[in-house]
N, CA, C and O atoms as a Maestro MAE file, in Angstrom:
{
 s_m_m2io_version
 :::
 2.0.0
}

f_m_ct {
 s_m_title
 :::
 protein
 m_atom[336] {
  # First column is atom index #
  i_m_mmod_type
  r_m_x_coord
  r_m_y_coord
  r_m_z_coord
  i_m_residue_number
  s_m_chain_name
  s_m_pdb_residue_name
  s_m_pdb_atom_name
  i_m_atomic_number
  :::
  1 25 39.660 -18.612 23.014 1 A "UNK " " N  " 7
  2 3 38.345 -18.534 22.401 1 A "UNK " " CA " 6
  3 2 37.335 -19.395 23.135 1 A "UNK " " C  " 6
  4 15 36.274 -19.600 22.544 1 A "UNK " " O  " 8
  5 25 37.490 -19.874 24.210 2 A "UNK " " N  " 7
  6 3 36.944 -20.479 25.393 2 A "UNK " " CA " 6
  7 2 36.817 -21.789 24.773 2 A "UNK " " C  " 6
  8 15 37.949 -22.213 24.538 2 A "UNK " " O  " 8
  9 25 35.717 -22.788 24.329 3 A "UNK " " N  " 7
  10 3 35.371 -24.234 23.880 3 A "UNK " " CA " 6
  11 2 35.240 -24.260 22.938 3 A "UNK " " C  " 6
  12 15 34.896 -25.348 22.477 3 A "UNK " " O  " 8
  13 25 35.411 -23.140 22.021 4 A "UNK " " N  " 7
  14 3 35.396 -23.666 20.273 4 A "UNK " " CA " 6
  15 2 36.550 -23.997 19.879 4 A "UNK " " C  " 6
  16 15 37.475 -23.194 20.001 4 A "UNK " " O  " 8
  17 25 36.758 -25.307 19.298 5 A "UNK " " N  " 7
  18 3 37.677 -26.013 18.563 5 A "UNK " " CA " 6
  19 2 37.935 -25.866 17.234 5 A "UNK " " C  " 6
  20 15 37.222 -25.012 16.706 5 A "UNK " " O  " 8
  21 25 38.907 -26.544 16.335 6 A "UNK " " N  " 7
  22 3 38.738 -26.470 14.966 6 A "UNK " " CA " 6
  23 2 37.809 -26.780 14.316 6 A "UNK " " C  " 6
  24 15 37.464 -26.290 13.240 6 A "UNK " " O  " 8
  25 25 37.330 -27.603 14.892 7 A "UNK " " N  " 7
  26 3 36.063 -28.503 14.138 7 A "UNK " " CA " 6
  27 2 34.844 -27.144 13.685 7 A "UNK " " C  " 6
  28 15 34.412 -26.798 12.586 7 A "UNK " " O  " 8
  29 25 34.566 -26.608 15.136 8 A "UNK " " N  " 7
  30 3 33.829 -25.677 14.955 8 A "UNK " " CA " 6
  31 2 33.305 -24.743 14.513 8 A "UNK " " C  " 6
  32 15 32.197 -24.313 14.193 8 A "UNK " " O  " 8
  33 25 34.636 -24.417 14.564 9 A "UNK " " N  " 7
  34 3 35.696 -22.846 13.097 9 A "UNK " " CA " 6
  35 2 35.050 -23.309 11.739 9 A "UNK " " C  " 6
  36 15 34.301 -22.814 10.897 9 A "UNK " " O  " 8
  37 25 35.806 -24.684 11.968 10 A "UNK " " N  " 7
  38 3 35.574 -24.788 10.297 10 A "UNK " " CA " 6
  39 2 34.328 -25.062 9.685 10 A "UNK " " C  " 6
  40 15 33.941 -24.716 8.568 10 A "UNK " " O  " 8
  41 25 33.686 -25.794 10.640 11 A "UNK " " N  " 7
  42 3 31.543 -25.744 10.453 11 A "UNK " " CA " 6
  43 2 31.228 -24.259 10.244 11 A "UNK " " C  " 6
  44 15 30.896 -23.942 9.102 11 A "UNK " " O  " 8
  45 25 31.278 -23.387 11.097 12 A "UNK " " N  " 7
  46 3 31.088 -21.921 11.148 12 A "UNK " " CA " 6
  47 2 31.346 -20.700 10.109 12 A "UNK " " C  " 6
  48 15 30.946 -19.600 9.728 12 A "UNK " " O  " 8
  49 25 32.292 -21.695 9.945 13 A "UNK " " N  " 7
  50 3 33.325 -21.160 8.095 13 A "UNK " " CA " 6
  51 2 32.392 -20.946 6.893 13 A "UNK " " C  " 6
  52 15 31.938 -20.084 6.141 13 A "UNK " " O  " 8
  53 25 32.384 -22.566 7.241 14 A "UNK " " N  " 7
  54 3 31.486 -23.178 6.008 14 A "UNK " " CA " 6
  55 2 30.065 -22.717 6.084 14 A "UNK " " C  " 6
  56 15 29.431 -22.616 5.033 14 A "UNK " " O  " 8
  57 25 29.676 -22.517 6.881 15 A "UNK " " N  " 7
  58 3 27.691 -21.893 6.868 15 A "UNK " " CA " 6
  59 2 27.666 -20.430 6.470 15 A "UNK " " C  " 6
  60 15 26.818 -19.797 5.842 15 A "UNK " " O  " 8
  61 25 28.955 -20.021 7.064 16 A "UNK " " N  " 7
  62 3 28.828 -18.682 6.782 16 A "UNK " " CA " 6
  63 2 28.833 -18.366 5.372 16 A "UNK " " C  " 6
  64 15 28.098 -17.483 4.932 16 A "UNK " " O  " 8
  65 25 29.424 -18.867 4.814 17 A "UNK " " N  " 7
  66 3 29.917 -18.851 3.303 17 A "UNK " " CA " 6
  67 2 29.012 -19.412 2.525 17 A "UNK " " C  " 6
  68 15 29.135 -19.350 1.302 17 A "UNK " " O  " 8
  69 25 27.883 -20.093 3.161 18 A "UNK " " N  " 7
  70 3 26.852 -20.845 2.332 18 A "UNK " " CA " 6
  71 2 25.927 -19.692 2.233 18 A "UNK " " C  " 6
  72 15 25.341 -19.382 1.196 18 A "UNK " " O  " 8
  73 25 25.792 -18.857 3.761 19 A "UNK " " N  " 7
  74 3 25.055 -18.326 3.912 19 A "UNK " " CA " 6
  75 2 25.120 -16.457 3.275 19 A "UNK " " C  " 6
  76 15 24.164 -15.827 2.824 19 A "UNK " " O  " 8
  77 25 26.565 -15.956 3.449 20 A "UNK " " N  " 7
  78 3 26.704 -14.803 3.185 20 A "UNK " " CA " 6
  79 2 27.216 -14.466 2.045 20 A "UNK " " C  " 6
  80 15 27.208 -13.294 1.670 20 A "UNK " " O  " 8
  81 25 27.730 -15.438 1.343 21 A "UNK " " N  " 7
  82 3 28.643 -15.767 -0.153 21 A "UNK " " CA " 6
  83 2 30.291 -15.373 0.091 21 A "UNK " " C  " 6
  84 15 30.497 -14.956 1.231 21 A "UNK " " O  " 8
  85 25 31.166 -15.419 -0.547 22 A "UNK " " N  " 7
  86 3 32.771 -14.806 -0.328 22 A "UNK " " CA " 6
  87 2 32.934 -13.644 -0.375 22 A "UNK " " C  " 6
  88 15 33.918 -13.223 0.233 22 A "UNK " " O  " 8
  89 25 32.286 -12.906 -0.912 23 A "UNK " " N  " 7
  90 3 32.686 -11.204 -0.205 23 A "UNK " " CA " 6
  91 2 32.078 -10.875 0.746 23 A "UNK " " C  " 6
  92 15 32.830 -10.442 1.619 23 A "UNK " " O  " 8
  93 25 30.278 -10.865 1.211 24 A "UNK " " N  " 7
  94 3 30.130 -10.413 2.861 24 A "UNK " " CA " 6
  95 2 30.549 -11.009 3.662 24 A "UNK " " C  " 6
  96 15 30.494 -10.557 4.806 24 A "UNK " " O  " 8
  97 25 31.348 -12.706 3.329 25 A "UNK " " N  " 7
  98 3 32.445 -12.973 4.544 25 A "UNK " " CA " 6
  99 2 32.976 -12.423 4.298 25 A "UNK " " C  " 6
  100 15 32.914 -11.474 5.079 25 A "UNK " " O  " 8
  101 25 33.670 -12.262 3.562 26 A "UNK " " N  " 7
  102 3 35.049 -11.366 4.559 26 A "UNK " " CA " 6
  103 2 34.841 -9.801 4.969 26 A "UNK " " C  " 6
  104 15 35.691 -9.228 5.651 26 A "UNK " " O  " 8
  105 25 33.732 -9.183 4.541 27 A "UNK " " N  " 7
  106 3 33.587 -8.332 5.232 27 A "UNK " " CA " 6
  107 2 32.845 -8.058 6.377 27 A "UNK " " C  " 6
  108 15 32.789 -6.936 6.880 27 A "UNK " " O  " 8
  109 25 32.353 -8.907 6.748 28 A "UNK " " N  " 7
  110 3 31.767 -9.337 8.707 28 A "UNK " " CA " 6
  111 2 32.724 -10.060 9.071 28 A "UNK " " C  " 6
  112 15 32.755 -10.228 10.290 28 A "UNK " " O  " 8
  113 25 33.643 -10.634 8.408 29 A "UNK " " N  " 7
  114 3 35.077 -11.444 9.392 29 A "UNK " " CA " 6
  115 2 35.533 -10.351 9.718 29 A "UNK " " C  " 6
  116 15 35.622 -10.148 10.928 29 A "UNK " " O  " 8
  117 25 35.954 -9.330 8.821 30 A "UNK " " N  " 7
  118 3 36.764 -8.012 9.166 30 A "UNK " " CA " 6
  119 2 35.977 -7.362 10.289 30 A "UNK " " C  " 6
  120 15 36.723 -7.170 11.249 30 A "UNK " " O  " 8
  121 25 34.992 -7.041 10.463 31 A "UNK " " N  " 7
  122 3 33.963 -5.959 11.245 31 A "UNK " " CA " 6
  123 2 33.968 -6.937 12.799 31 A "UNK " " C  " 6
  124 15 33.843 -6.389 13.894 31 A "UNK " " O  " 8
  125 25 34.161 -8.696 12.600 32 A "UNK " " N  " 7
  126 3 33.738 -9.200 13.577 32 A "UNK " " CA " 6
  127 2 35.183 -9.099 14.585 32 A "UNK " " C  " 6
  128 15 35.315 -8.802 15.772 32 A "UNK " " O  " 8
  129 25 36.433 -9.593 13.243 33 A "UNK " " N  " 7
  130 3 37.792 -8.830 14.166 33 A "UNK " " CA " 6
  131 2 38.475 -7.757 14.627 33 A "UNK " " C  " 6
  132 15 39.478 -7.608 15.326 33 A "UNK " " O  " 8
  133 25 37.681 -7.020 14.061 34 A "UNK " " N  " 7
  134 3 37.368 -5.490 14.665 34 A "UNK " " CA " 6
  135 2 36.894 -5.117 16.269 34 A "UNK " " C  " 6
  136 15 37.428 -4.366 17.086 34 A "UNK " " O  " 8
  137 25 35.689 -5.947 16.366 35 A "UNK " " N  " 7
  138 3 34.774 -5.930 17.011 35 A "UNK " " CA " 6
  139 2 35.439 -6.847 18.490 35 A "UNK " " C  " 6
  140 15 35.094 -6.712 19.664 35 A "UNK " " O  " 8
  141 25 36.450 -7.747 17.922 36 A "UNK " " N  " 7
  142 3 37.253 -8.720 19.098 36 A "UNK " " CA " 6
  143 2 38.414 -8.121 19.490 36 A "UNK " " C  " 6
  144 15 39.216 -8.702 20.221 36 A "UNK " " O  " 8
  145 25 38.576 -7.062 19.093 37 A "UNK " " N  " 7
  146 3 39.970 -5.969 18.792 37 A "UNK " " CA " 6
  147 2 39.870 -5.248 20.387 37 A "UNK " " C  " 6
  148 15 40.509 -5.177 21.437 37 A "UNK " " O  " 8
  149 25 38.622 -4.789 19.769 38 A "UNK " " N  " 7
  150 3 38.208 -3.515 20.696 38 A "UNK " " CA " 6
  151 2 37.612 -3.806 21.930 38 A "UNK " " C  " 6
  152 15 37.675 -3.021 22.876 38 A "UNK " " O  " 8
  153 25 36.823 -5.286 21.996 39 A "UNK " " N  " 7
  154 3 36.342 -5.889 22.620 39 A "UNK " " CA " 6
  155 2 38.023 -6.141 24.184 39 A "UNK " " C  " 6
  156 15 37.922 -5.951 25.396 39 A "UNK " " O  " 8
  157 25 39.244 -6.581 23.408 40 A "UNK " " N  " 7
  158 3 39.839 -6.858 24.344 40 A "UNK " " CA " 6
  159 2 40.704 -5.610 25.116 40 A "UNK " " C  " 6
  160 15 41.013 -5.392 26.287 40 A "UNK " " O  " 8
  161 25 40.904 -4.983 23.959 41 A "UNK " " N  " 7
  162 3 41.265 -3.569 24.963 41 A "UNK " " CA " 6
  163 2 40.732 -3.092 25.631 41 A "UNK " " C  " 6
  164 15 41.368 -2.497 26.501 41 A "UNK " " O  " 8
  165 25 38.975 -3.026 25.678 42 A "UNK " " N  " 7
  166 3 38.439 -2.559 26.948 42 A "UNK " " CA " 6
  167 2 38.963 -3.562 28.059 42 A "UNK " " C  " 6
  168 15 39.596 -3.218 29.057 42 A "UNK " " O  " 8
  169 25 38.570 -4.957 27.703 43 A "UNK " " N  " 7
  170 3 39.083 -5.849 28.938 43 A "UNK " " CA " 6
  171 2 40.256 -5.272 29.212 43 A "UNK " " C  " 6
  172 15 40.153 -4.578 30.223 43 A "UNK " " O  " 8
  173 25 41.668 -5.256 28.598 44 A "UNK " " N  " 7
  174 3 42.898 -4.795 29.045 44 A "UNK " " CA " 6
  175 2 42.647 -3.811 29.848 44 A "UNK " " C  " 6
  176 15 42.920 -3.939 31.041 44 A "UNK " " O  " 8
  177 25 42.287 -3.065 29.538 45 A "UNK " " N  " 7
  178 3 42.304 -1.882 29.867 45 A "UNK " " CA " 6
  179 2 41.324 -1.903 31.181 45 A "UNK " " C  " 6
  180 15 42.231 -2.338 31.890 45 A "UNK " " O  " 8
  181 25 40.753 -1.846 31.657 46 A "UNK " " N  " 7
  182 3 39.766 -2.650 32.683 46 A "UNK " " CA " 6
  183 2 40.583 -3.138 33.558 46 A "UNK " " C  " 6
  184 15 40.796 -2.408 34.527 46 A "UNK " " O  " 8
  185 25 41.264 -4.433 33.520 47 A "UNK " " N  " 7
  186 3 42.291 -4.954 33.958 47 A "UNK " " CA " 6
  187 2 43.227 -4.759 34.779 47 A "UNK " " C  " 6
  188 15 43.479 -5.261 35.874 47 A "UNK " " O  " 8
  189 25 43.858 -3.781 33.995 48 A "UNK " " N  " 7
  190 3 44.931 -2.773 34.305 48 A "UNK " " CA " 6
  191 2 44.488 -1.842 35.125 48 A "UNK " " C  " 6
  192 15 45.366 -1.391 35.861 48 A "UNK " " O  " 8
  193 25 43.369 -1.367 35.265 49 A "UNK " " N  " 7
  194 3 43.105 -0.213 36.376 49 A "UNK " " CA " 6
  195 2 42.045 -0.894 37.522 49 A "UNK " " C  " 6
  196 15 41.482 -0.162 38.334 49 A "UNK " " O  " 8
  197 25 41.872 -2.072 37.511 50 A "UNK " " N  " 7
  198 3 41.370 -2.811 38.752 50 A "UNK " " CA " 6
  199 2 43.154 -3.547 39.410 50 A "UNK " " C  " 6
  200 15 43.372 -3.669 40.615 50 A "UNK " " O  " 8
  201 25 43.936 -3.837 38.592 51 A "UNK " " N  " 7
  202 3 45.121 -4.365 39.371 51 A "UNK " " CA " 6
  203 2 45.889 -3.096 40.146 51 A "UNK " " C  " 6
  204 15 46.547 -3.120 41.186 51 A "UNK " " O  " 8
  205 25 45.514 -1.804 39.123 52 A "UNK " " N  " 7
  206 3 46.357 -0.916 39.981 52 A "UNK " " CA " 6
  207 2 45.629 -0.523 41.615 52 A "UNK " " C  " 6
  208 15 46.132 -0.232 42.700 52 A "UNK " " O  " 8
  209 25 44.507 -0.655 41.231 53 A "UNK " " N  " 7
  210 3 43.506 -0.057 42.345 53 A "UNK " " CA " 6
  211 2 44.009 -1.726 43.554 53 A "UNK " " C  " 6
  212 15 44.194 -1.520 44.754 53 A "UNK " " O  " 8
  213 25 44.093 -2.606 43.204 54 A "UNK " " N  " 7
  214 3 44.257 -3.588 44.022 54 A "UNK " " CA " 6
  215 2 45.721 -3.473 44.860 54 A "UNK " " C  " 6
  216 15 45.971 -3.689 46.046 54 A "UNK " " O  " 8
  217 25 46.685 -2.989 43.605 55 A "UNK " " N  " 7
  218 3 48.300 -2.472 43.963 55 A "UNK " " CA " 6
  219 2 48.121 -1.049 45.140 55 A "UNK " " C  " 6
  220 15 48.905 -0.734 46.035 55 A "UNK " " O  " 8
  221 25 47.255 -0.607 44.882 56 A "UNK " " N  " 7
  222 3 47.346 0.933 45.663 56 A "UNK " " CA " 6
  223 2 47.981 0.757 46.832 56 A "UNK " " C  " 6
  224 15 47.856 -0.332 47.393 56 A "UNK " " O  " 8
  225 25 48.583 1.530 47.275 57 A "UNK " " N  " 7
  226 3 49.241 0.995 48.918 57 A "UNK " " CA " 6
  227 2 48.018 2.018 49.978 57 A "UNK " " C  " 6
  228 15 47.492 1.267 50.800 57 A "UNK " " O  " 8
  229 25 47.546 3.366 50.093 58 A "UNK " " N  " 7
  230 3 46.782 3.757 50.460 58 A "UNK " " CA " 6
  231 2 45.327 3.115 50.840 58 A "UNK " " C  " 6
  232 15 44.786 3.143 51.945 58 A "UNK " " O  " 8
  233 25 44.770 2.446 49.461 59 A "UNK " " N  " 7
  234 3 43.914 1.436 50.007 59 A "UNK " " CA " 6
  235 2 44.290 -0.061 50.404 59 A "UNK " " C  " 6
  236 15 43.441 -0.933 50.587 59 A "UNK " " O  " 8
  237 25 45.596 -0.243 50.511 60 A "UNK " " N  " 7
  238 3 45.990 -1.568 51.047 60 A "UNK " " CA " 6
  239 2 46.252 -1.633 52.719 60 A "UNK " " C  " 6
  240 15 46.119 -2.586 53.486 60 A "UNK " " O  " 8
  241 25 46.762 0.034 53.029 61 A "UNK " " N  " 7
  242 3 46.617 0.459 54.244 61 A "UNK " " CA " 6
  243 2 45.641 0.443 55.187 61 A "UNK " " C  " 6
  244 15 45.634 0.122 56.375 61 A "UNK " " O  " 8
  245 25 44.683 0.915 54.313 62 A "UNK " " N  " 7
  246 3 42.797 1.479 54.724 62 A "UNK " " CA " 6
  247 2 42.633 0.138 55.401 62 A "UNK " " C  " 6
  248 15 42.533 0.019 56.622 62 A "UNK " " O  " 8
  249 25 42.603 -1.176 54.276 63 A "UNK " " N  " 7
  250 3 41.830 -2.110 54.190 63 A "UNK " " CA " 6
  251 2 42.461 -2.811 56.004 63 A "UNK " " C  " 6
  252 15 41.770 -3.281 56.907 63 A "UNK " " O  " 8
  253 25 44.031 -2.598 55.948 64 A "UNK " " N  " 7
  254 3 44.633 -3.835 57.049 64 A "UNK " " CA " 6
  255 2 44.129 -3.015 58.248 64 A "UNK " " C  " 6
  256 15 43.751 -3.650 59.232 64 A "UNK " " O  " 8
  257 25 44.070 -1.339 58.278 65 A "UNK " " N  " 7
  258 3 43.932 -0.789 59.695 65 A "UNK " " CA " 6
  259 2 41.915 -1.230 59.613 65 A "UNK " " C  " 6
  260 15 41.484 -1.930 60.529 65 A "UNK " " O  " 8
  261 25 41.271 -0.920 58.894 66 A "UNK " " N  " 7
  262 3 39.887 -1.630 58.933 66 A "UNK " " CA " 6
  263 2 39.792 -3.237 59.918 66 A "UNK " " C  " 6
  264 15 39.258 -3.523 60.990 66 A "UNK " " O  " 8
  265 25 40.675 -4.084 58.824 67 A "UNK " " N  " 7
  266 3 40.722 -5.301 58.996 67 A "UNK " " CA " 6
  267 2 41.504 -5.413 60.559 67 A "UNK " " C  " 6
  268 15 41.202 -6.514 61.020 67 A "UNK " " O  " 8
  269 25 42.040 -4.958 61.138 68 A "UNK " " N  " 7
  270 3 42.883 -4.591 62.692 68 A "UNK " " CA " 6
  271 2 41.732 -4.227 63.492 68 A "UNK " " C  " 6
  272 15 41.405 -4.682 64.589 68 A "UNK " " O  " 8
  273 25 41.035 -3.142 62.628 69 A "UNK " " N  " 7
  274 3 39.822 -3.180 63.857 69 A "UNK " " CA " 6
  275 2 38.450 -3.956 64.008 69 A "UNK " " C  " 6
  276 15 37.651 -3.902 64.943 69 A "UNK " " O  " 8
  277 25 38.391 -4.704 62.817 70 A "UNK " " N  " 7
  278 3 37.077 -5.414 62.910 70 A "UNK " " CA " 6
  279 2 37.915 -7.203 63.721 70 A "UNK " " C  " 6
  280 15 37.202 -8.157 64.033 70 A "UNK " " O  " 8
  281 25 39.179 -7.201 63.851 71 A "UNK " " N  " 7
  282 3 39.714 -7.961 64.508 71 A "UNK " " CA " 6
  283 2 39.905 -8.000 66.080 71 A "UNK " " C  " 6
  284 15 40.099 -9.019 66.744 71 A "UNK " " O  " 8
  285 25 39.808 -6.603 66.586 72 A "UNK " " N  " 7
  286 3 39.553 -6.382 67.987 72 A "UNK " " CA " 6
  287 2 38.944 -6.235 68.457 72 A "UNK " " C  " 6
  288 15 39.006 -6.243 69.686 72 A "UNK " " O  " 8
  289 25 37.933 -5.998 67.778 73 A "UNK " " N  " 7
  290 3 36.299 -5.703 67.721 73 A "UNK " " CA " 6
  291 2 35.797 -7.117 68.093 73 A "UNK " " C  " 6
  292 15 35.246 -7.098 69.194 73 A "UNK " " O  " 8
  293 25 35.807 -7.710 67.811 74 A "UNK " " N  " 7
  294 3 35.459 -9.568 67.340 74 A "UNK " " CA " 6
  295 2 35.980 -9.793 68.628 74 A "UNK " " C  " 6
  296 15 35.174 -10.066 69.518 74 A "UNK " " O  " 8
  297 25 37.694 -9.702 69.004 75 A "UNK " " N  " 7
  298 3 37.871 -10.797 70.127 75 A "UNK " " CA " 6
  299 2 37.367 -10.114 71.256 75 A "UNK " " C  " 6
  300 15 36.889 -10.892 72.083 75 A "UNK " " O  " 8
  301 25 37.299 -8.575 71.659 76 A "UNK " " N  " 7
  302 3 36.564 -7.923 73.167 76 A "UNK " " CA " 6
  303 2 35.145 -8.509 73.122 76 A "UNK " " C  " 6
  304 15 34.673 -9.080 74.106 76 A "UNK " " O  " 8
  305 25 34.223 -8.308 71.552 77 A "UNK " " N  " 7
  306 3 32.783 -8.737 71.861 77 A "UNK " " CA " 6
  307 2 32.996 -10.411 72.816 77 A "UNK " " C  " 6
  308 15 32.460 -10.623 73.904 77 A "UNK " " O  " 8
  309 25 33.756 -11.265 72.184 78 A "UNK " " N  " 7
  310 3 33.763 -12.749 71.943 78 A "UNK " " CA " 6
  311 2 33.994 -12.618 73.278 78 A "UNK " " C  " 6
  312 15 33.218 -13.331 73.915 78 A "UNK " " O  " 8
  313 25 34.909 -11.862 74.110 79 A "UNK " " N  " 7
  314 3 35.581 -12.049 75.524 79 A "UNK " " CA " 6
  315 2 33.642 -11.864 76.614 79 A "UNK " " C  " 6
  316 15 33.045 -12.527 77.463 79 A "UNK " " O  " 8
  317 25 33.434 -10.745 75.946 80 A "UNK " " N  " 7
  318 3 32.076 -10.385 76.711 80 A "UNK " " CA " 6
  319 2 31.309 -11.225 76.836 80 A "UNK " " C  " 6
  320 15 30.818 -11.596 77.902 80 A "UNK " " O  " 8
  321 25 31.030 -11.770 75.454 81 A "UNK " " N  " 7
  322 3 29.950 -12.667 75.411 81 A "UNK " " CA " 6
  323 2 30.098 -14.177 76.250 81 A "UNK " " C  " 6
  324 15 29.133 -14.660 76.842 81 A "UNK " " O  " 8
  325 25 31.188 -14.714 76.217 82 A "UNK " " N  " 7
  326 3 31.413 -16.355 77.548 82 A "UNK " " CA " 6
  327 2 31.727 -15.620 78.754 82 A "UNK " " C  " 6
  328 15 31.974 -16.286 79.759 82 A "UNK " " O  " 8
  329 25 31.765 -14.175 78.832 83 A "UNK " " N  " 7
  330 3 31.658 -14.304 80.345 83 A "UNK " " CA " 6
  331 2 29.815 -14.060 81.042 83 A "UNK " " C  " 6
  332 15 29.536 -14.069 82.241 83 A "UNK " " O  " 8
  333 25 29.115 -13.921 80.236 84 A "UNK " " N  " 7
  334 3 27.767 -13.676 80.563 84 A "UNK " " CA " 6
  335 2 27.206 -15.098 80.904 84 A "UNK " " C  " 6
  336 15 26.029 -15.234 81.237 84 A "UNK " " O  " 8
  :::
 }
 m_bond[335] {
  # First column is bond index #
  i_m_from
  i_m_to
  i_m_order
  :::
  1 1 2 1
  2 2 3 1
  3 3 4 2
  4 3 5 1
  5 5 6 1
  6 6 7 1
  7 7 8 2
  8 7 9 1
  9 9 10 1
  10 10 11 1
  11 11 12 2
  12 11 13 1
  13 13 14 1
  14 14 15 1
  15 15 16 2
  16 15 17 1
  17 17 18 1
  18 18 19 1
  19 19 20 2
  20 19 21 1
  21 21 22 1
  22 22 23 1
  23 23 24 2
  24 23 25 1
  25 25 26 1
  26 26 27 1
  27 27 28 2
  28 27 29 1
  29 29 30 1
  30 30 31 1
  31 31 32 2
  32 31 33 1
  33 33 34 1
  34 34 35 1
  35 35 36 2
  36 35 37 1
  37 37 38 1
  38 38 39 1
  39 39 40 2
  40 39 41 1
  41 41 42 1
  42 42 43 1
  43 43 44 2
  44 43 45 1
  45 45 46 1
  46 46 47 1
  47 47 48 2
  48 47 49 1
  49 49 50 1
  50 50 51 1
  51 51 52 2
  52 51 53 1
  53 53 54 1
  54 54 55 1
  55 55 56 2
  56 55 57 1
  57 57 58 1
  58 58 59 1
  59 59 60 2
  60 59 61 1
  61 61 62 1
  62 62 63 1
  63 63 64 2
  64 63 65 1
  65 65 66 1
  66 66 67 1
  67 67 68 2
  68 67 69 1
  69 69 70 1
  70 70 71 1
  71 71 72 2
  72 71 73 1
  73 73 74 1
  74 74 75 1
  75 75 76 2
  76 75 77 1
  77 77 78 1
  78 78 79 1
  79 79 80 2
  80 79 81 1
  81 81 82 1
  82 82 83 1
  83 83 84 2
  84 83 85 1
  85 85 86 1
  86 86 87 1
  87 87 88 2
  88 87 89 1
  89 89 90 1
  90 90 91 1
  91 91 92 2
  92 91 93 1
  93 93 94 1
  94 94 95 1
  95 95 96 2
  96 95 97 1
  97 97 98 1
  98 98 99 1
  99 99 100 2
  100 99 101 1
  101 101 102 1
  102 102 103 1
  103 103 104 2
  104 103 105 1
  105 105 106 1
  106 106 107 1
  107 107 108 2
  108 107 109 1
  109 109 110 1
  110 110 111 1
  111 111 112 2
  112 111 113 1
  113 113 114 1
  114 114 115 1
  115 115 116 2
  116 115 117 1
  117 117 118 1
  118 118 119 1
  119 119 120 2
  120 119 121 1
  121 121 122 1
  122 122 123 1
  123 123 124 2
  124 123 125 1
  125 125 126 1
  126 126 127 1
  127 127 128 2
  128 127 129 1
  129 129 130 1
  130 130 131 1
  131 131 132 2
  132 131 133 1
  133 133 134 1
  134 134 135 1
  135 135 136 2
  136 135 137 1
  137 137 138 1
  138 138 139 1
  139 139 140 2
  140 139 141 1
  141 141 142 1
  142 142 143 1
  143 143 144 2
  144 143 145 1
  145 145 146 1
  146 146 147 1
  147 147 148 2
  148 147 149 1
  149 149 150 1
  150 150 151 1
  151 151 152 2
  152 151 153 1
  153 153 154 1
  154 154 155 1
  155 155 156 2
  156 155 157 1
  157 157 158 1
  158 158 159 1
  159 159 160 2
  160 159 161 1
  161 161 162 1
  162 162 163 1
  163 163 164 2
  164 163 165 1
  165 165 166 1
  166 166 167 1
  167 167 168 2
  168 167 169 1
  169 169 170 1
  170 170 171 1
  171 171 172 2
  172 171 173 1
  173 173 174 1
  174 174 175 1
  175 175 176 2
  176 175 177 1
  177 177 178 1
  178 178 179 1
  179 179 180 2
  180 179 181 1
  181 181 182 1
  182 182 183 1
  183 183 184 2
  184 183 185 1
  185 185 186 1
  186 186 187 1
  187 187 188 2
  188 187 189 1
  189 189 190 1
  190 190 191 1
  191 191 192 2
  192 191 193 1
  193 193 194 1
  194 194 195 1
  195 195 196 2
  196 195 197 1
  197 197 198 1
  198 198 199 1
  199 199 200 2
  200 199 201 1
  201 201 202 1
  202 202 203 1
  203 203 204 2
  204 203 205 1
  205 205 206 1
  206 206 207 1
  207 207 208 2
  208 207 209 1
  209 209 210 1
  210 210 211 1
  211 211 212 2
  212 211 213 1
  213 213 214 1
  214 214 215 1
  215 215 216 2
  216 215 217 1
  217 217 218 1
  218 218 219 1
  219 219 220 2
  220 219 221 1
  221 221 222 1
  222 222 223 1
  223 223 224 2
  224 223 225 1
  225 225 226 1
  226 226 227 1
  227 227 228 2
  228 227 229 1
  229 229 230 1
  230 230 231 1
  231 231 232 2
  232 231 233 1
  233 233 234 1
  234 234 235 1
  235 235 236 2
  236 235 237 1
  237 237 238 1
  238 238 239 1
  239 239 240 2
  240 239 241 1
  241 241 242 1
  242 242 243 1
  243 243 244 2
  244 243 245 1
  245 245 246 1
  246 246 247 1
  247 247 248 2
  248 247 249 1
  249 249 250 1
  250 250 251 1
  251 251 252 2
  252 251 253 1
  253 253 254 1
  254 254 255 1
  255 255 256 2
  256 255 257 1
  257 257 258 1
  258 258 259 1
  259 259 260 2
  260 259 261 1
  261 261 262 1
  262 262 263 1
  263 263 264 2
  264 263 265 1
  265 265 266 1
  266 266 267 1
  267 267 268 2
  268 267 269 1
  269 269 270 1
  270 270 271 1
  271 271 272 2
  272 271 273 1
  273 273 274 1
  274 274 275 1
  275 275 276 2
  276 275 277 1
  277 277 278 1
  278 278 279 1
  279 279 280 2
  280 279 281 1
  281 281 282 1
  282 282 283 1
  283 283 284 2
  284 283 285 1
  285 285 286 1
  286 286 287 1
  287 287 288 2
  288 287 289 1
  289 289 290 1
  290 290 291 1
  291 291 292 2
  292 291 293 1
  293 293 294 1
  294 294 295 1
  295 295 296 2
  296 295 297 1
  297 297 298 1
  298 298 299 1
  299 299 300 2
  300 299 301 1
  301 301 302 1
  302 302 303 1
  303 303 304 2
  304 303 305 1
  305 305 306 1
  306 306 307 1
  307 307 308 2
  308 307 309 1
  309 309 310 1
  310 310 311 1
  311 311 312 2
  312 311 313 1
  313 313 314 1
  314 314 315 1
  315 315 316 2
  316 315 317 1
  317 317 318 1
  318 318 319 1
  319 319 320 2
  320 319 321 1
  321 321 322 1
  322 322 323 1
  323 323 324 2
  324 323 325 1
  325 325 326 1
  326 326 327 1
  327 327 328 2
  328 327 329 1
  329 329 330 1
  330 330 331 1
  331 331 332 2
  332 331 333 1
  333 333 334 1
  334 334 335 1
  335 335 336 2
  :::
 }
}
């Protein structure tokens, strides 16, 4: 829950309840853990199809024969350039 502590919770608790009375808490606690539900399955889910795309072996291929040529590329320029 990143930097909120107990302390916090329980301040947050308490205003809410000053503020919304005991039944619309708990029915925006419900809607808000709802809302953190769905909130993390997109992340999961997100997640999961940026690690696969990172796993791909096709673009892991792409990337090293790329990376091979912007590597030979570099040392012929570099050779050209101290002999001028």
């Amino acid at each position: 829950m990143g930097n909120v502590g107990g302390g916090e919770i329980v301040v947050i608790l308490i205003l809410g309840l000053l503020v919304l009375g005991p039944t619309r808490l708990a029915v925006v606690a419900q809607n808000v853990g709802r809302l953190v539900g769905q909130f993390r399955r997109v992340a999961s889910g997100f997640q999961e199809e940026l690690q696969d795309l990172v796993e791909d072996p096709s673009i892991e291929a792409l990337a090293r024969e790329r990376g091979r040529g912007l590597t030979s590329n570099e040392v012929i320029d570099g050779g050209s350039q101290d002999g001028d």
